[in-house]
NUVEX-783417 format. One record per residue (C-alpha): residue in three letters; x, y negated, z negated. Coordinates in pm, whole numbers, padded with zeros to 5 digits, always signed. Layout:
! residues N
ALAXYZ...
This chain:
! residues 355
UNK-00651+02718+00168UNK-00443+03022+00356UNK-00114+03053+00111UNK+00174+02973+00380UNK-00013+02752+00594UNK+00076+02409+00594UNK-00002+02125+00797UNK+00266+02198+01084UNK+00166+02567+01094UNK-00248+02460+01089UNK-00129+02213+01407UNK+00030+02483+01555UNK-00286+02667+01500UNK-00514+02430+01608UNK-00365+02320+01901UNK-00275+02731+02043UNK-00639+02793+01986UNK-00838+02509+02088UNK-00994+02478+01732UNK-01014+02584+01379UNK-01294+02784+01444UNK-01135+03038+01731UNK-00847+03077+01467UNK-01052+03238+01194UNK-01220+03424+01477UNK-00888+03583+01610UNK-00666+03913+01558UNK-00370+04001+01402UNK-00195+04041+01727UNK-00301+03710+01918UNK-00211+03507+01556UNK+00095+03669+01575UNK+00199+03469+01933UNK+00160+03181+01771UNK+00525+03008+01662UNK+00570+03043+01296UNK+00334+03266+01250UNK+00417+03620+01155UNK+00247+03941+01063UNK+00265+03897+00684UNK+00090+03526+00739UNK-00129+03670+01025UNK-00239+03891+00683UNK-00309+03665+00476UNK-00520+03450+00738UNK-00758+03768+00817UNK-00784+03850+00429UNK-00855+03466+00344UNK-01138+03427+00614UNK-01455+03330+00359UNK-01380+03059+00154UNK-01752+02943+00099UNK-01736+02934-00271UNK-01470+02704-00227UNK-01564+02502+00072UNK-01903+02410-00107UNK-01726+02278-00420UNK-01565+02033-00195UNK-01827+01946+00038UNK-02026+01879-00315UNK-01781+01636-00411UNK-01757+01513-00095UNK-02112+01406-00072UNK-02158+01287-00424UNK-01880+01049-00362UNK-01982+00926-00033UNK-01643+01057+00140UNK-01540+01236+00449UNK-01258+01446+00584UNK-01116+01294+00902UNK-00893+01537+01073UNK-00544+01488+01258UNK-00743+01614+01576UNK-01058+01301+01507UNK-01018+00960+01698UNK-01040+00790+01405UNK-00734+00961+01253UNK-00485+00663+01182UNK-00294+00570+01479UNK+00084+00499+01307UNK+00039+00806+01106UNK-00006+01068+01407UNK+00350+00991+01543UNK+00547+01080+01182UNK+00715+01397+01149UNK+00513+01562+00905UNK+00120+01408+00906UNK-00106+01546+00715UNK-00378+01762+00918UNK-00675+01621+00648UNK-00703+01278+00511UNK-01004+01265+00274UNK-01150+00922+00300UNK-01393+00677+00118UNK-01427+00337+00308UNK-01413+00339+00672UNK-01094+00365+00877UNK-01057+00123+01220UNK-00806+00082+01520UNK-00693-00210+01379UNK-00516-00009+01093UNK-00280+00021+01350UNK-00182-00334+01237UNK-00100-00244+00879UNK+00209-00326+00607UNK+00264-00140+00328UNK+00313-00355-00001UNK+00508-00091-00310UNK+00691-00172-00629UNK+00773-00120-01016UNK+00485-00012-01204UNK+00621-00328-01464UNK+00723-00617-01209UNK+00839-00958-01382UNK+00621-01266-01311UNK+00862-01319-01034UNK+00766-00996-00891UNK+00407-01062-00935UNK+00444-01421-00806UNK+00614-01262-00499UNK+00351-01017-00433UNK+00072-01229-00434UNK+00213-01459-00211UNK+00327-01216+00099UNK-00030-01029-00016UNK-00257-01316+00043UNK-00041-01468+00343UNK-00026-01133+00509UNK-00451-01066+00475UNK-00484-01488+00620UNK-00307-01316+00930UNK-00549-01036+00903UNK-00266-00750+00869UNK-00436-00482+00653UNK-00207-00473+00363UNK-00152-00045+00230UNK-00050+00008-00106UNK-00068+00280-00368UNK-00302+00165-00575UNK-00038+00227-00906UNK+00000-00048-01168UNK+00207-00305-01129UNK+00312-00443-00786UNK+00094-00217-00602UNK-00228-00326-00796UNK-00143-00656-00727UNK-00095-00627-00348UNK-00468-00460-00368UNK-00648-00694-00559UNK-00494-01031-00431UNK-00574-00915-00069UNK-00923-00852-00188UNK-00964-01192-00326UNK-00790-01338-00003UNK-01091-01149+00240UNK-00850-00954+00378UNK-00877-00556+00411UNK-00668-00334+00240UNK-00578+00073+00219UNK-00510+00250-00107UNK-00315+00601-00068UNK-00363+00826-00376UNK-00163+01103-00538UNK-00492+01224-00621UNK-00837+01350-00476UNK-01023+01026-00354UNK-01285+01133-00651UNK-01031+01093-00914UNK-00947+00746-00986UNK-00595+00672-01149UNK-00525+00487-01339UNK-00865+00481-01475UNK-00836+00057-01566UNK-00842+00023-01147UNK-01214+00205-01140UNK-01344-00157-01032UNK-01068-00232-00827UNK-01192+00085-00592UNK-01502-00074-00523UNK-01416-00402-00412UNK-01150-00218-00189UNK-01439+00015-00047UNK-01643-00297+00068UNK-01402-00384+00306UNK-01126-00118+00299UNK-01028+00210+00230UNK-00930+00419-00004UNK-00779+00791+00125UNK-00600+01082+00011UNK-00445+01422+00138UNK-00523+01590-00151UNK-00836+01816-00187UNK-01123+01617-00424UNK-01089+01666-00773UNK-00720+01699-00742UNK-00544+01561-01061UNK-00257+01289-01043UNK+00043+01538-01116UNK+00378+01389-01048UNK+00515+01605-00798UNK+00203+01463-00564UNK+00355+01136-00561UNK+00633+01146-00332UNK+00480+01320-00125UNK+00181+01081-00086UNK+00440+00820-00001UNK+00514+00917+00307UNK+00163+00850+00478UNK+00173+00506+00282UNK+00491+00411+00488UNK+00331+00629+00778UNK+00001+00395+00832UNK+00207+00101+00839UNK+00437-00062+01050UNK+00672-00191+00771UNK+00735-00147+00410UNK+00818-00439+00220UNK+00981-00358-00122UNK+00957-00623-00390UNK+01060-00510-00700UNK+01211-00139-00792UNK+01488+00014-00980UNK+01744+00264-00814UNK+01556+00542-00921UNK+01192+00399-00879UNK+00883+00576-00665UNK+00937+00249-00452UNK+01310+00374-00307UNK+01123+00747-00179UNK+00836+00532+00054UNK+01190+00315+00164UNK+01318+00639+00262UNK+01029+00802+00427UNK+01011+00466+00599UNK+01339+00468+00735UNK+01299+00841+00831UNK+00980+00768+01028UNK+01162+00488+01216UNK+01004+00221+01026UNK+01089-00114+00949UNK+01184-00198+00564UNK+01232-00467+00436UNK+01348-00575+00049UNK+01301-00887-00151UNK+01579-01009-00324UNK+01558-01088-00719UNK+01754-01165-00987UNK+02149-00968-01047UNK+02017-00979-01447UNK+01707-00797-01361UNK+01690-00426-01353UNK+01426-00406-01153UNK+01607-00556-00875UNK+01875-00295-00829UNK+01678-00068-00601UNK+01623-00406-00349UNK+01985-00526-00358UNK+02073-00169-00264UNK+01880-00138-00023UNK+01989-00522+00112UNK+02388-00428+00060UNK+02350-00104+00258UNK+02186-00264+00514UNK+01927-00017+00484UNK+01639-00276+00448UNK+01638-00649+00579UNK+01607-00927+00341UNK+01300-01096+00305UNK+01222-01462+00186UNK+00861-01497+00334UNK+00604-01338+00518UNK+00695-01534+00796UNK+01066-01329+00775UNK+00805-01001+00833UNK+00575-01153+01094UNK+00882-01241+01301UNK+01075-00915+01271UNK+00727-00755+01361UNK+00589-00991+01605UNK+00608-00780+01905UNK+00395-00489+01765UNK+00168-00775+01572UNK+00117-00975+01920UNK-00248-00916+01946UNK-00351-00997+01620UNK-00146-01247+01484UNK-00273-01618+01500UNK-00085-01890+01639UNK-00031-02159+01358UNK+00251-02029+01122UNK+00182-01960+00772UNK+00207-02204+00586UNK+00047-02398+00230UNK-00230-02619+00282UNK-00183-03011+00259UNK-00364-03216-00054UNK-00314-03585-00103UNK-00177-03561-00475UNK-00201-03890-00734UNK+00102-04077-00843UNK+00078-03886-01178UNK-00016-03576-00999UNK+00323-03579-00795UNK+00528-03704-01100UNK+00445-03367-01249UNK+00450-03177-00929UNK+00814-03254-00877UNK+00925-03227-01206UNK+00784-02834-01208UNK+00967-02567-00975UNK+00916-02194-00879UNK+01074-02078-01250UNK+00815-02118-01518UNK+00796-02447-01742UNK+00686-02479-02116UNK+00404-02706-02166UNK+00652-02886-02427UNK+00939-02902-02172UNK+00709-03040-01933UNK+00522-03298-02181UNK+00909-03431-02237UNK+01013-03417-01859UNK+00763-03597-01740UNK+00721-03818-02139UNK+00344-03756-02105UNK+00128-03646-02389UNK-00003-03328-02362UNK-00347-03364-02394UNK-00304-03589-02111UNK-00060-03351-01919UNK-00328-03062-01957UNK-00564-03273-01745UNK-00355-03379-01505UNK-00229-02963-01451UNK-00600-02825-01444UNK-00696-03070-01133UNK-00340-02943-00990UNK-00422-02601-01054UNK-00754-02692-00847UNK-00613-02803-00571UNK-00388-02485-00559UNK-00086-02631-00569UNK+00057-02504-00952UNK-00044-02208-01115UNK-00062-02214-01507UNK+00093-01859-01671UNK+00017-01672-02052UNK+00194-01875-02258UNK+00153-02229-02140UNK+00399-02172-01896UNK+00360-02314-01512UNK+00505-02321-01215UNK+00459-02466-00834UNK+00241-02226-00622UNK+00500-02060-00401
């Protein structure tokens, strides 16, 4: 709350003194040895000493929304996001944080993905919780919703970073969403509670989404979009990116095929192109058996329709005159396919093989 004193200056702090408490108990002169810290900061420290008016708003909002702080000093600080350049010294947290967060992938896109991108994100989402990587996201419409709630649905555990106190849910529409992420997950913040979602927080909370995980994988994203900063705070922390590739009509694949050309991020076809590029650091928690969709025996007019669908989405009409079924007929025959998880049916009428 000291004006000037950041989280590298409050490490420097910390670690000089011991603890916070011996470095609101010390003098100008022996804050003054500290690097970075001069006489005008040394100032403002001694002047800024009681802060309990403050202090008790948060621990109010703290305890009314079940959170915590966990420091950069506590054990169960996040173990990928230590070693970054710049970690945050407070992460305020709702859910419960483990060791095996060490074993995380972050999951970011366009606020407005395509079906394609959705498609895509649900696949590596689900695959990626079956392997029991935690799957980190921002918890944003669009592709990062998605990553969220299909890993919740899959059993799988999942992290949501906000640009916003943990107590302030945006956008408001994922309220639910936060508590079927809490049962299993977390949900976590460096922002102070009651913080608002003001743009200029984002980028900045990108950097501890790429900085829990081991890998980003980028599905969808213009040049410009949020999802090209957390590729670059990846790639500054040392991390692994890697980029989907979508259509050359599509806007919102011109941030990925950058990324691809440059040779900035590999290119990704399946989870299994992740898995393999991470194995080493995955080793002790990946299963043996690769991933892979399950086998169903499928009828002879099951399969008839199953082959005439592929991965792009098919009109109910266009499918009734592929296959010269009627449709009533077709309908049955695609709900007991859609049961056996093979096709998915989209708005519209539209479906499509399960990828």
């Amino acid at each position: 709350m000291v004006p000037g004193i950041g989280p590298a200056r409050l490490r420097a702090l910390v670690t000089y003194f011991g603890d916070a408490e011996s470095v609101l108990e010390a003098s100008e002169k022996e804050l003054t040895a500290v690097e970075g810290i001069d006489r005008g900061l040394a100032k403002k420290i001694l002047s800024n000493r009681n802060f309990n008016k403050e202090i008790q708003v948060q621990l109010s909002r703290l305890n009314k929304s079940e959170a915590r702080i966990v420091t950069f000093w506590d054990k169960e600080y996040p173990e990928n996001l230590k070693k970054i350049y710049d970690p945050p010294v407070m992460l305020f947290v709702r859910g419960s944080l483990k060791e095996e967060d060490k074993y995380s992938i972050a999951i970011v896109g366009t606020r407005n993905p395509t079906t394609y991108g959705k498609r895509v994100t649900e696949k590596f989402a689900a695959e990626l919780a079956d392997q029991g990587v935690i799957v980190v996201s921002g918890l944003a419409r669009g592709v990062d919703t998605v990553a969220h709630s299909v890993t919740v649905r899959s059993g799988g555990r999942t992290i949501a970073v906000l640009g916003s106190g943990v107590d302030v849910v945006y956008p408001s529409e994922n309220r639910k969403l936060i508590d079927q992420i809490l049962v299993g997950g977390a949900v976590v913040s460096e922002y102070y509670m009651g913080s608002k979602p003001d743009a200029m927080n984002f980028p900045r909370r990108n950097r501890i989404i790429s900085g829990i995980s081991l890998g980003t994988i980028l599905v969808e994203t213009d040049r410009d979009g949020g999802a090209m900063i957390t590729a670059g705070t990846a790639l500054d922390q040392n991390r692994e990116v890697f980029a989907v590739p979508g259509s050359i009509f599509e806007k919102k694949s011109r941030g990925t095929s950058k990324l691809i050309k440059e040779g900035r991020a590999k290119l990704v076809e399946s989870t299994g192109d992740v898995l393999e590029e991470l194995r080493y650091k995955l080793r002790p928690l990946l299963k043996d058996q690769p991933v892979s969709q399950p086998k169903v025996q499928l009828t002879i007019f099951e399969e008839k329709i199953f082959d005439a669908l592929s991965e792009d989405a098919e009109h109910i009409d266009a499918l009734a005159e592929k296959c010269r079924m009627p449709i009533p007929d077709l309908l049955v025959q695609l709900l007991s396919l859609e049961l056996k998880g093979v096709v998915k049916q989209l708005p519209g009428k539209y479906f499509v093989k399960c990828a």
